[in-house]
C-alpha positions as CSV (number, residue, x, y, z in Angstrom):
1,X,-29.5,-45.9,-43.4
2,X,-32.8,-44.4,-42.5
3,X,-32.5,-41.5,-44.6
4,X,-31.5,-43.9,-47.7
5,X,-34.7,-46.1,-47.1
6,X,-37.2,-42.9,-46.4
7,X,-35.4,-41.4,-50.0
8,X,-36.1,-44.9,-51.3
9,X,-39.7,-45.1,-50.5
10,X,-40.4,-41.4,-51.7
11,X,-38.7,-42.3,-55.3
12,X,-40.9,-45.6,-55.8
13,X,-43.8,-43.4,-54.4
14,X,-43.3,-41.1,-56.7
15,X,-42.4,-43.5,-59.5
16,X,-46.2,-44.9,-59.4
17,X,-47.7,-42.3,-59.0
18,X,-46.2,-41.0,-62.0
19,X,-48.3,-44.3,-63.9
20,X,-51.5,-42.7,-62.2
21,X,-53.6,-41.5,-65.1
22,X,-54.7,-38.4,-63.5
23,X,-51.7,-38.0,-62.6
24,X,-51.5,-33.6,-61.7
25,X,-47.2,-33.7,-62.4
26,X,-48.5,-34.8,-66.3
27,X,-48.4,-30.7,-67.7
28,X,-48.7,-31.8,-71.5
29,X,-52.0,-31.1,-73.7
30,X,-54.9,-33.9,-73.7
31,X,-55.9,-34.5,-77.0
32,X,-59.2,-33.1,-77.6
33,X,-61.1,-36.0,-79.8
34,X,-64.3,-34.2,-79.5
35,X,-62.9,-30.7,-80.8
36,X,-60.7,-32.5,-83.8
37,X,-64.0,-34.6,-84.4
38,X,-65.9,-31.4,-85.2
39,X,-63.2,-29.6,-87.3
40,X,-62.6,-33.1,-89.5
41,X,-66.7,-33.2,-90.0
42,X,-66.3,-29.7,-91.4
43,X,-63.5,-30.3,-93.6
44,X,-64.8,-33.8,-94.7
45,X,-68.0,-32.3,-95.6
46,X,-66.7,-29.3,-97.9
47,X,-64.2,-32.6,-99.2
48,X,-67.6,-34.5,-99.9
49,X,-69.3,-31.4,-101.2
50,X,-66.6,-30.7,-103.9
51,X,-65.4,-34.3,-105.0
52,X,-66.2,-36.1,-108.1
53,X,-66.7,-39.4,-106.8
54,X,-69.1,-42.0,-108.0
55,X,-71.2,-44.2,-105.4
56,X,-74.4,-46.0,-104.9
57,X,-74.6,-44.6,-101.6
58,X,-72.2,-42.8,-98.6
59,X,-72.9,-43.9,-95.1
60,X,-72.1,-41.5,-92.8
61,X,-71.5,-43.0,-89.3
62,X,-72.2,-41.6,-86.0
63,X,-68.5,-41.9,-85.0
64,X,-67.3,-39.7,-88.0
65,X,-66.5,-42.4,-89.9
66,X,-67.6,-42.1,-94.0
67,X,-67.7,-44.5,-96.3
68,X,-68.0,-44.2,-99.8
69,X,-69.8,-47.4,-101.4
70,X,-69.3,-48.1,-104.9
71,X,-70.3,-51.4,-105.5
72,X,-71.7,-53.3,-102.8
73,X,-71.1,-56.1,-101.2
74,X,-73.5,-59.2,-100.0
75,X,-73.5,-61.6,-97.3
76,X,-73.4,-60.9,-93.5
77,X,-71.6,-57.7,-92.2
78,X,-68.3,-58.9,-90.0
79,X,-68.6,-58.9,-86.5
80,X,-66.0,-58.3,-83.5
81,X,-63.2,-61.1,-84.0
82,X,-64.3,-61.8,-87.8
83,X,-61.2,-62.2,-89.4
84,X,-61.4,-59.3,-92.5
85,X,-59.2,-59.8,-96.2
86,X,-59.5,-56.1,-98.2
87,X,-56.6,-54.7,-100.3
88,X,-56.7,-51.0,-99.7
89,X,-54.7,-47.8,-100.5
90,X,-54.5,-45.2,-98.0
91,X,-53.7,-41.0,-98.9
92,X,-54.2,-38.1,-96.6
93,X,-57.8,-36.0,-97.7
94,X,-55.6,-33.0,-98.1
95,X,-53.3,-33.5,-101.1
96,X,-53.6,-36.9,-102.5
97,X,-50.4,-38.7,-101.1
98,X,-50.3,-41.8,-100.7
99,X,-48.8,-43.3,-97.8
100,X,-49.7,-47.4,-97.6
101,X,-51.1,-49.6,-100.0
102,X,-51.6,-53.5,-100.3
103,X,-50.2,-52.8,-104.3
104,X,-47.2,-53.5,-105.3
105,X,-47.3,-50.9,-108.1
106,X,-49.0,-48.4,-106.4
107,X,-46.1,-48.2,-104.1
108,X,-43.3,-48.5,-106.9
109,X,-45.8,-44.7,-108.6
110,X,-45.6,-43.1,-105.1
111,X,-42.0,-43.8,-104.2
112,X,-43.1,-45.8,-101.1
113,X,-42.0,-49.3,-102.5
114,X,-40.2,-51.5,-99.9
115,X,-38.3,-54.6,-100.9
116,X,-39.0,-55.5,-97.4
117,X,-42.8,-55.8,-98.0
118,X,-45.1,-58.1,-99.1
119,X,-47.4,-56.6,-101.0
120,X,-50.4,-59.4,-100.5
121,X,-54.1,-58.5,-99.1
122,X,-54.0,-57.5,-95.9
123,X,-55.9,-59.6,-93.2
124,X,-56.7,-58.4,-89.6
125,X,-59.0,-59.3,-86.9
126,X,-62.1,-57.0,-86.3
127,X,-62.3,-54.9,-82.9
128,X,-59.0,-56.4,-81.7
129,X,-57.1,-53.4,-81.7
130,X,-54.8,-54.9,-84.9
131,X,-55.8,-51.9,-87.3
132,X,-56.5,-47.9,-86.6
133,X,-60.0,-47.8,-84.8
134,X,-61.8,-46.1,-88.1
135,X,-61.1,-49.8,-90.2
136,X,-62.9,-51.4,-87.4
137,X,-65.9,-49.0,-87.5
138,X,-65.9,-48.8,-91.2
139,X,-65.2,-52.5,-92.3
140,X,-68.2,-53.6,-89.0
141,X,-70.8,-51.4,-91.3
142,X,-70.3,-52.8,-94.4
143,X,-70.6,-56.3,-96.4
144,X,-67.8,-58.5,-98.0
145,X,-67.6,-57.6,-101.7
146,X,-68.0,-54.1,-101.3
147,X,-65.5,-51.8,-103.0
148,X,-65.4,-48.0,-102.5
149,X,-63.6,-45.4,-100.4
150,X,-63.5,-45.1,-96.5
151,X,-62.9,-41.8,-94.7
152,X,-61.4,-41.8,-91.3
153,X,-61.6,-38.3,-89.0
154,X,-58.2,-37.9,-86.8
155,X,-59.9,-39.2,-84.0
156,X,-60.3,-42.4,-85.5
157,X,-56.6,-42.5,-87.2
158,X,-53.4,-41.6,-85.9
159,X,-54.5,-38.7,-83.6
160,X,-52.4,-36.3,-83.1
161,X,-49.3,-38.3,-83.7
162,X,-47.4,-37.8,-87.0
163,X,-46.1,-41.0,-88.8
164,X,-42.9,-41.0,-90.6
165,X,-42.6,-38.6,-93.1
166,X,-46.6,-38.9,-94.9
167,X,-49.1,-38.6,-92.2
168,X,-48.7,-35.4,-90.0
169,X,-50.2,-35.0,-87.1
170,X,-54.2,-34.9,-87.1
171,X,-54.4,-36.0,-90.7
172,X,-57.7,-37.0,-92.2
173,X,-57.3,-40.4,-93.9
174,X,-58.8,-41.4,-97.1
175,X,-58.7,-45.4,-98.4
176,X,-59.7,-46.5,-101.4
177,X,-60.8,-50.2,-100.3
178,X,-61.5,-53.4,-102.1
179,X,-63.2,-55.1,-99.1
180,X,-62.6,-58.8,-100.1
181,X,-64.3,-61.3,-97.5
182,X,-64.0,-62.1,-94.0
183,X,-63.9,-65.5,-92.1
């Protein structure tokens, strides 16, 4: 009996402290934001440097975060908990494809139409964690109204985590954005 109660204390001792953060039994990489931040500025600038594409202005945020304004918006920027309404299309920086868009037809061109969907503007919360962290950080530094392209650095998208089949593992995402009010 006391050797199946010491065994039992040593597996729940061991169970938590697998759930410690710095856990030393935890052998796999840490993802380096600050290296993948400085190899996406790179590649976004020689993106920016070579692309045809029309703006009244680019800010380029301290996070990483670009955004491409072509037609500004008025009115007062959104703040955290602002409900946000934008109808976007998202591709990856490197070759165009498209992986998630609020258009119905855009979806039916790329082959990533899902009967499932409803293709209607999409509406999220601001700084709740609802959307990647780059839509927070681009949509906070711009007004409703606005219409233009948003590009988010790896760090600020899905990381190093593929999704699905369209956006590999530290992908630079690009959106075309029609940023449409906010509540």
């Amino acid at each position: 009996m006391k050797l199946f109660r010491n065994l039992f204390f040593f597996s729940v001792l061991a169970y938590l402290a697998s759930c410690e953060p710095n856990n030393p039994f935890v052998t796999g990489p840490i993802y380096d934001a600050a290296g993948n931040l400085a190899i996406d500025r790179e590649k976004i600038d020689s993106f920016l440097d070579t692309a045809r594409i029309d703006s009244i202005y680019r800010i380029h945020d301290p996070s990483g975060v670009v955004i491409i304004v072509q037609e500004d918006g008025v009115g007062t920027r959104p703040v955290t908990n602002s409900v946000v309404y934008t109808e976007y299309t998202g591709y990856l920086m490197t070759d165009g494809t498209v992986f998630d868009t609020t258009d119905e037809d855009i979806a039916r061109e790329n082959g990533i139409f899902s009967e499932s969907r409803d293709y209607v503007t999409f509406r999220f919360v601001l700084n709740t964690g609802q959307v990647r962290p780059g839509f927070d950080i681009g949509f906070s530094r711009i007004r409703p109204g606005t219409k233009g392209q948003m590009i988010l650095p790896s760090p600020w998208a899905y990381r190093d985590q593929a999704v699905g089949e369209r956006i590999p593992a530290n992908a630079i995402l690009v959106f075309d954005f029609d940023f449409l009010g906010i509540d």
